[in-house]
C-alpha beads as a LAMMPS data file, in Angstrom:
LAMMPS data file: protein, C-alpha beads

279 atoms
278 bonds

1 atom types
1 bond types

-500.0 500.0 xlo xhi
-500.0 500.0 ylo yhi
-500.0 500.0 zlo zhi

Masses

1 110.0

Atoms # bond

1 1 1 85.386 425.461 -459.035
2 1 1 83.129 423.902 -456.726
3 1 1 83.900 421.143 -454.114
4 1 1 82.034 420.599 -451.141
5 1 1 83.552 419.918 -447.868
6 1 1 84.721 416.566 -446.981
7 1 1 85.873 414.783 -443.503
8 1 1 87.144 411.761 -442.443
9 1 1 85.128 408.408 -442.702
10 1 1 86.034 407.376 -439.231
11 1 1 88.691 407.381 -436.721
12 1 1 92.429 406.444 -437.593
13 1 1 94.759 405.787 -435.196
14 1 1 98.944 406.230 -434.900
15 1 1 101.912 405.270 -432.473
16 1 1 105.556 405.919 -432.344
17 1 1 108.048 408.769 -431.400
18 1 1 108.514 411.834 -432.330
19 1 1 110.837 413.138 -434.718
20 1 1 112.458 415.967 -432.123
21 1 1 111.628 415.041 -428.552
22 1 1 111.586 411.501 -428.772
23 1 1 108.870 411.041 -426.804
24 1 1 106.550 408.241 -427.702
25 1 1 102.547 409.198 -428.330
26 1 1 99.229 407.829 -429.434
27 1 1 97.564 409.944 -432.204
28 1 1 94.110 409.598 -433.553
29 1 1 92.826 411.887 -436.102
30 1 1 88.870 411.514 -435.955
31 1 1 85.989 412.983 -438.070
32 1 1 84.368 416.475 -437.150
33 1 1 81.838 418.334 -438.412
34 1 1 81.297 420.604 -441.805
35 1 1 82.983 424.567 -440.538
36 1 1 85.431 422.952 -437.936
37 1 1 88.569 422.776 -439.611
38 1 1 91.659 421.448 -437.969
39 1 1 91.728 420.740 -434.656
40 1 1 94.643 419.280 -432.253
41 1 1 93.381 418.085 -429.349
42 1 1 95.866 417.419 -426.141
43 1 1 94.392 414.367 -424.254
44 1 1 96.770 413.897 -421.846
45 1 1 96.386 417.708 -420.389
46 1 1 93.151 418.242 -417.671
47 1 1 90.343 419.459 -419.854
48 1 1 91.691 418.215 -422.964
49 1 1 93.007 421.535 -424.347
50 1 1 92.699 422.188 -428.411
51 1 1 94.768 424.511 -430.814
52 1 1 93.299 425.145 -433.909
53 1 1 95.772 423.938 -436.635
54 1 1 96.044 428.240 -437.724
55 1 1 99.263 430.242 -438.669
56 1 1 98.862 432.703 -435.903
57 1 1 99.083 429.694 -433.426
58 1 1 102.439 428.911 -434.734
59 1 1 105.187 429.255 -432.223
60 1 1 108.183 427.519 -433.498
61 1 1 109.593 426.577 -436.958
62 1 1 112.916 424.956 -436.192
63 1 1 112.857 422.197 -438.351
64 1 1 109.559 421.037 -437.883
65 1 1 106.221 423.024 -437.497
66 1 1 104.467 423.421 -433.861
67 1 1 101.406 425.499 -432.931
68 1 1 100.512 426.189 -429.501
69 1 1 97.548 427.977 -427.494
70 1 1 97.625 427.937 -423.862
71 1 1 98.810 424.460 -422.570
72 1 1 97.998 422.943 -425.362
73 1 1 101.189 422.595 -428.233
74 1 1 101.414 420.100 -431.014
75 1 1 104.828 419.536 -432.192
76 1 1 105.844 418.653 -435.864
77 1 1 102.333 418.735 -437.270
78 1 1 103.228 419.408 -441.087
79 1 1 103.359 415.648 -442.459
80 1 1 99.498 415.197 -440.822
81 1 1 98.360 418.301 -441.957
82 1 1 100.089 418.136 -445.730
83 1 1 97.882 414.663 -445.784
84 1 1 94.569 416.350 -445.331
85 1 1 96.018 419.112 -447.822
86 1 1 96.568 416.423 -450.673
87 1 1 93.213 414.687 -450.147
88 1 1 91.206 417.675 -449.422
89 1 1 90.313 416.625 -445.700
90 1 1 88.357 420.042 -444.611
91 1 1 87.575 418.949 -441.282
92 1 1 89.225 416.903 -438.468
93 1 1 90.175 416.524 -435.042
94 1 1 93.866 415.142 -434.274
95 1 1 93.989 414.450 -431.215
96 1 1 97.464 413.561 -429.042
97 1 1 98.635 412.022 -426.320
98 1 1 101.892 413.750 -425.554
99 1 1 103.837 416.731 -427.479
100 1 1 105.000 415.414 -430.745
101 1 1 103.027 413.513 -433.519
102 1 1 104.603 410.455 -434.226
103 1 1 107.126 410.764 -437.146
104 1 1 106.514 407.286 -438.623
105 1 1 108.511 406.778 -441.703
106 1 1 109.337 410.478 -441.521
107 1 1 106.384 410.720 -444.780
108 1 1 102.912 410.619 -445.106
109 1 1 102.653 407.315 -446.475
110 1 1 101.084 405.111 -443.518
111 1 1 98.766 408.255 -443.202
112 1 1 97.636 407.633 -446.900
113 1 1 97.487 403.815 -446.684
114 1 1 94.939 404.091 -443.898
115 1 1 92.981 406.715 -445.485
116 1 1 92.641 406.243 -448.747
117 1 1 91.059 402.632 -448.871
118 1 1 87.962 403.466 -447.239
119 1 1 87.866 407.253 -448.900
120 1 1 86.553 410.743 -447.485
121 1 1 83.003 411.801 -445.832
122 1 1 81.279 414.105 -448.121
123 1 1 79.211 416.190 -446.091
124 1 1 77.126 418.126 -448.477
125 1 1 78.287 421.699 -447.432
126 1 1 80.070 423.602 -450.012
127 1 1 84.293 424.109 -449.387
128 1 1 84.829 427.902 -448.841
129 1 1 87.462 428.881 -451.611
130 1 1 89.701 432.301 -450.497
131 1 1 90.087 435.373 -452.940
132 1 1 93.887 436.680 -452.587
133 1 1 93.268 440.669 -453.591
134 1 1 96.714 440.983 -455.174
135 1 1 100.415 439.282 -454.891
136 1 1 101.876 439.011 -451.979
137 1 1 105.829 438.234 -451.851
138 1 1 107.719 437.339 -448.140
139 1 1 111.239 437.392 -448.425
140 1 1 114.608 436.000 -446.452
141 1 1 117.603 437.774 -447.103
142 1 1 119.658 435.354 -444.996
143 1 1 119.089 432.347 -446.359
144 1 1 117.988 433.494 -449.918
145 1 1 114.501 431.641 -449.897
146 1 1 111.467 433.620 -450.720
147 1 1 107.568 432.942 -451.286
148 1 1 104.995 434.356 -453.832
149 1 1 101.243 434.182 -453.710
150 1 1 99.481 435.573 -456.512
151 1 1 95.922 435.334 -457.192
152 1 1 94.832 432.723 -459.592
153 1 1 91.663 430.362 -460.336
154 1 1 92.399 427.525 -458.316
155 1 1 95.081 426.246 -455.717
156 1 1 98.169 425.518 -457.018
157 1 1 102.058 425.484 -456.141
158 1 1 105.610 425.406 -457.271
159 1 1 109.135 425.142 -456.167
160 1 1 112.593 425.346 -456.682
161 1 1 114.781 423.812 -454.101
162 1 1 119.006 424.316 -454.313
163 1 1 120.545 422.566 -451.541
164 1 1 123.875 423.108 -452.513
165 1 1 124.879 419.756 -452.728
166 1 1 126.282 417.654 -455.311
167 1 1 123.778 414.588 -454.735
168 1 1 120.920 416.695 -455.040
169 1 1 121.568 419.137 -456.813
170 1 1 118.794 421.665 -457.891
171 1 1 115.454 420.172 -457.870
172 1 1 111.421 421.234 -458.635
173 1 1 108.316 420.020 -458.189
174 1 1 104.623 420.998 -459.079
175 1 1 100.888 420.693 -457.316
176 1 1 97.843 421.230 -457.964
177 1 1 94.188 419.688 -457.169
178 1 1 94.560 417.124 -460.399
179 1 1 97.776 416.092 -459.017
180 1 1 98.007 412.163 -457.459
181 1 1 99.534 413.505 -454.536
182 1 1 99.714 409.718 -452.695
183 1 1 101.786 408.962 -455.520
184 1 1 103.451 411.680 -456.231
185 1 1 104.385 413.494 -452.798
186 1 1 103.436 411.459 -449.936
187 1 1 105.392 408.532 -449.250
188 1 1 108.484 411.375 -449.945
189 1 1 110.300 411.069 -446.621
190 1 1 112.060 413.866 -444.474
191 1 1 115.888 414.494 -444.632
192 1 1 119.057 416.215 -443.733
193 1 1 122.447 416.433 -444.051
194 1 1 125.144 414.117 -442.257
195 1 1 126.912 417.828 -441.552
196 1 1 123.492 419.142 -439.934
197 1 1 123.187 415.897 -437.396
198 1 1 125.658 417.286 -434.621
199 1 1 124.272 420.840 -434.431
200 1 1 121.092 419.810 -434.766
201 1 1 121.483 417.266 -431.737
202 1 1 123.343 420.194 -429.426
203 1 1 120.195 422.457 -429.850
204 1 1 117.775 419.768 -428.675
205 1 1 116.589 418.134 -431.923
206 1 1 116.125 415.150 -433.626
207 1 1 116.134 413.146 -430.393
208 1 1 114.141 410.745 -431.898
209 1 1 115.462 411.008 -435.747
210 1 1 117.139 407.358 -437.531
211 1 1 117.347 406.023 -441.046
212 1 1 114.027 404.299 -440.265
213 1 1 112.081 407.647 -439.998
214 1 1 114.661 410.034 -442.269
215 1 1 117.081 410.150 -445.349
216 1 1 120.819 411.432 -444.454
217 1 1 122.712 412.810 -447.344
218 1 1 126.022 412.626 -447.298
219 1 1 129.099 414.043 -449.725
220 1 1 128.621 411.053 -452.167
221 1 1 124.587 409.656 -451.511
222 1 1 122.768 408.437 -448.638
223 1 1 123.458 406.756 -445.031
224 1 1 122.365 403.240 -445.623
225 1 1 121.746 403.256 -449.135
226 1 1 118.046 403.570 -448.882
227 1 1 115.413 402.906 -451.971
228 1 1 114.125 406.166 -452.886
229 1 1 110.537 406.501 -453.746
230 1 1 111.785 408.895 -456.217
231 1 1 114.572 410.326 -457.873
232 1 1 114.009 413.443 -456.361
233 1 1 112.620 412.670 -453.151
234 1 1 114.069 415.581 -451.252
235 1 1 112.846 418.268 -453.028
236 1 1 108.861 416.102 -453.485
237 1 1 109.321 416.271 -449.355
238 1 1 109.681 420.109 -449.439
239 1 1 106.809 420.388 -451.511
240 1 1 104.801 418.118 -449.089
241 1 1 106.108 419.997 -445.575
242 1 1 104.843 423.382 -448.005
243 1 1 100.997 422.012 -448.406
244 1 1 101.047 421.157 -445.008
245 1 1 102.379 424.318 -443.491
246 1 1 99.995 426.376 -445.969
247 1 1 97.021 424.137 -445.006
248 1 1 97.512 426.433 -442.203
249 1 1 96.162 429.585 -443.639
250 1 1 92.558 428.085 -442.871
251 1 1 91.162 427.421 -446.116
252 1 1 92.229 426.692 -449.330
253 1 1 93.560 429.424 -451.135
254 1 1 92.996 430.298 -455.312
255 1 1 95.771 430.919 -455.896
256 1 1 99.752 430.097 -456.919
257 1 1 102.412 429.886 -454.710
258 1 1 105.603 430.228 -456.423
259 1 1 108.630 429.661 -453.780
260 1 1 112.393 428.913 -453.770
261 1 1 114.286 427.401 -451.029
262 1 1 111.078 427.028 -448.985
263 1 1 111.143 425.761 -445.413
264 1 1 108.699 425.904 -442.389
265 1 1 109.653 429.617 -441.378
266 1 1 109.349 431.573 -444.548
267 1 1 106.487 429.211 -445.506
268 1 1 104.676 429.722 -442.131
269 1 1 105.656 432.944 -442.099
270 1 1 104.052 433.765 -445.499
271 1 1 100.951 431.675 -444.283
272 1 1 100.677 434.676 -441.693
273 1 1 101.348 437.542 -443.702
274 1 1 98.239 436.107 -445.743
275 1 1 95.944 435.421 -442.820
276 1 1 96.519 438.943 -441.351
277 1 1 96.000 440.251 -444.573
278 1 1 92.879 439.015 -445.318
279 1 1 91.981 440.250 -441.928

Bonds

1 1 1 2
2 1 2 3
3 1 3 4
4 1 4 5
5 1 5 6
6 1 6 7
7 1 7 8
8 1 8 9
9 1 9 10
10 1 10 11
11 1 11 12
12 1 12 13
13 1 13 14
14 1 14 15
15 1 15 16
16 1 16 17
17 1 17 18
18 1 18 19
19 1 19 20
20 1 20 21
21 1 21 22
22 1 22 23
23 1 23 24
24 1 24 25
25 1 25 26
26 1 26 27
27 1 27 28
28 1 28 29
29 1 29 30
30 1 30 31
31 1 31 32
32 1 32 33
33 1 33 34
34 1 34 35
35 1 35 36
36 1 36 37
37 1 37 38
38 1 38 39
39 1 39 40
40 1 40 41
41 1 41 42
42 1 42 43
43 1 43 44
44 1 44 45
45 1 45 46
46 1 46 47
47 1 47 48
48 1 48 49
49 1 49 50
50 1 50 51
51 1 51 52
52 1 52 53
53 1 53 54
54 1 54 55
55 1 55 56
56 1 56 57
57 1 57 58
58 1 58 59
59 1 59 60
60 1 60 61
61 1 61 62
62 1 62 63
63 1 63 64
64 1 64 65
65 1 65 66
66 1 66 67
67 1 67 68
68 1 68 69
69 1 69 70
70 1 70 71
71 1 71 72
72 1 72 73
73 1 73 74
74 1 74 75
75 1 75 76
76 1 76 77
77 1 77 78
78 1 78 79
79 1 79 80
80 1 80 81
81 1 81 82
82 1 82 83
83 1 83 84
84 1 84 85
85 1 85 86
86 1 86 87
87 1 87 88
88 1 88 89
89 1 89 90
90 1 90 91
91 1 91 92
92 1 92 93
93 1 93 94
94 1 94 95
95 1 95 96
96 1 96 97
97 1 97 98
98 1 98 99
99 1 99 100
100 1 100 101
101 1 101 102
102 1 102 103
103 1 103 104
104 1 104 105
105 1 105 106
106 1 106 107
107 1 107 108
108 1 108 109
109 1 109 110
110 1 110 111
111 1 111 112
112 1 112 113
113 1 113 114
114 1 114 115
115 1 115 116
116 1 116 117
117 1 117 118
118 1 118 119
119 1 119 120
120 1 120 121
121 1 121 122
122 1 122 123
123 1 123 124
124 1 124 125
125 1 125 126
126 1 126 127
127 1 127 128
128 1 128 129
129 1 129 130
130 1 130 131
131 1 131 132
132 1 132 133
133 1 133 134
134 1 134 135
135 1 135 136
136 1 136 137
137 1 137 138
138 1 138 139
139 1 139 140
140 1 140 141
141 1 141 142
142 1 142 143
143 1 143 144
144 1 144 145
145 1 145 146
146 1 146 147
147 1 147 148
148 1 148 149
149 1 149 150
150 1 150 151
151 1 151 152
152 1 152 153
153 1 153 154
154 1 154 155
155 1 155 156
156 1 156 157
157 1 157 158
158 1 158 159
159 1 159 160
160 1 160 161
161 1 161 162
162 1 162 163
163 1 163 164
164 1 164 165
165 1 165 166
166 1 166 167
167 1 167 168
168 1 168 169
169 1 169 170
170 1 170 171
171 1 171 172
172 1 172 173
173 1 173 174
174 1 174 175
175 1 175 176
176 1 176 177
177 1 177 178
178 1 178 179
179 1 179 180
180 1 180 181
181 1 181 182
182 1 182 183
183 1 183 184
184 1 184 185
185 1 185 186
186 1 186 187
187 1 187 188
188 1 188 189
189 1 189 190
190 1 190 191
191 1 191 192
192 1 192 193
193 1 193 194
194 1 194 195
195 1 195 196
196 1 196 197
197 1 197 198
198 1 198 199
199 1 199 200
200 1 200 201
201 1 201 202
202 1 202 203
203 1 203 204
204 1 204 205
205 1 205 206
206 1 206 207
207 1 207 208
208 1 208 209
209 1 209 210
210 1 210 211
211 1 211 212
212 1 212 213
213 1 213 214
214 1 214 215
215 1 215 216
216 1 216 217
217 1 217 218
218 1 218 219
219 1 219 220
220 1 220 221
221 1 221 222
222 1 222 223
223 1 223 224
224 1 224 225
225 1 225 226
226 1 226 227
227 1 227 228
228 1 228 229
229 1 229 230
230 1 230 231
231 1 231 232
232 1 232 233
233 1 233 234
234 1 234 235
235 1 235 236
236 1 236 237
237 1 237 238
238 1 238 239
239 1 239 240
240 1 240 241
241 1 241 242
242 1 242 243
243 1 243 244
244 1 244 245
245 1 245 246
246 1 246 247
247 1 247 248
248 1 248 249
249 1 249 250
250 1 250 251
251 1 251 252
252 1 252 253
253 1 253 254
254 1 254 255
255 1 255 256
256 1 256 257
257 1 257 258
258 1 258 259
259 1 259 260
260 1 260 261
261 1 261 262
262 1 262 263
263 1 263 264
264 1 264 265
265 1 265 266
266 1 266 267
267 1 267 268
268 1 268 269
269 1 269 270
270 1 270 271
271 1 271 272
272 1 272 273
273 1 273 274
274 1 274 275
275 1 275 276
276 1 276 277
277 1 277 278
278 1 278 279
């Protein structure tokens, strides 16, 4: 398979809170050069400090992703970088205004509707593919959820997701580079449980979380009664926070990921174990 590797067309730009501190930023996510890769970029810190969007910059995984080197952190970065995962964005700089990127509709959606009209910058250099040797497995005993990479032709992935919960009940999904992932993935929007809301608020999160920017399941549906985008939209948004938190292992990978009950810390963890083994 060859593709070559492709950037932005221009400069997009994004407002609103964030989904955890509540803190309101600017975001724009801008073209860069063939060999960059991701890029965050603090603006608001002297010397505008950058962390390379990599799974050994990844310092915290509760309930949202956030990489930091030096002064410079960037807080809940999966939804962005699932986006350039789907449309095969090789190179970009993000940069930010203030911790968090904004959560939006808690999806990728208004990240796809500004992207996709005017298309992606081919720019003639071929996209570097990654070899895995042999299968590599990362398990959580705790919480039952494992990841498996195993070597295969092309990138591809698959989940299982059992939330224990009567409205959801046990849900896949599929991906791979044929797959409309603007349709199929993107506008799938973040969620939790009404149970999770109170200890999730006591340990500092979701200052900034509502049913404009996330889906609350309840006992017997959702807060609010929401559309959904899909039947199973919960388990579509695992599989999008999974392509974004594996965009971090740098390149894209041939091979399958096979995981159940996947969530940013076994996911980034597993995007770690890989990097340092192909080290």
């Amino acid at each position: 398979m060859v593709h070559n590797q492709h950037t932005l067309k221009k400069a997009y730009s994004f407002e609103g809170k964030g989904l955890h501190t509540g803190t309101y930023s600017h975001m724009q996510i801008l073209p860069a050069p063939a060999g960059t890769g991701i890029v965050f970029r603090r603006t608001d810190l002297p010397g505008c400090p950058e962390v390379p969007a990599l799974a050994e910059y990844v310092t915290s995984t509760a309930r949202s992703t956030t990489i930091a080197c030096g002064e410079a952190q960037a807080v809940t970065i999966e939804h962005i970088m699932s986006t350039f995962m789907g449309l095969g964005v090789d190179n970009a700089v993000v940069e930010l205004d203030n911790l968090e990127v904004p959560i939006l509709d808690g999806s990728a959606r208004l990240y796809l509707e500004a992207i996709l009209p005017e298309g992606l910058e081919d720019q003639g250099v071929a996209r570097s593919y990654t070899d895995i040797p042999f299968a590599l497995e990362i398990r959580d005993q705790k919480s039952g959820s494992w990841v498996k990479i195993e070597p295969a032709d092309a990138p591809s992935a698959q989940i299982t997701v059992d939330f224990n919960s009567p409205v959801l009940g046990i849900q896949t999904a599929r991906w791979d580079q044929a797959t409309d992932y603007a349709r199929e993935f993107g506008p799938c929007r973040t969620f939790c449980f009404y149970r999770e809301i109170e200890p999730m608020l006591s340990k500092g999160l979701i200052k900034g979380g509502d049913l404009s920017n996330a889906l609350v399941v309840t006992d017997d549906g959702y807060m609010g009664d929401p559309v959904l985008h899909h039947p199973d939209e919960c388990g579509r948004h695992k599989m999008l926070d999974l392509l974004g938190d594996f965009r971090l292992a740098g390149s894209y990978l041939n091979a399958h990921i096979t995981a159940f009950k996947p969530g940013h810390t076994i996911n980034t963890k597993a995007a770690k174990a890989l990097r340092a083994l192909l080290k």
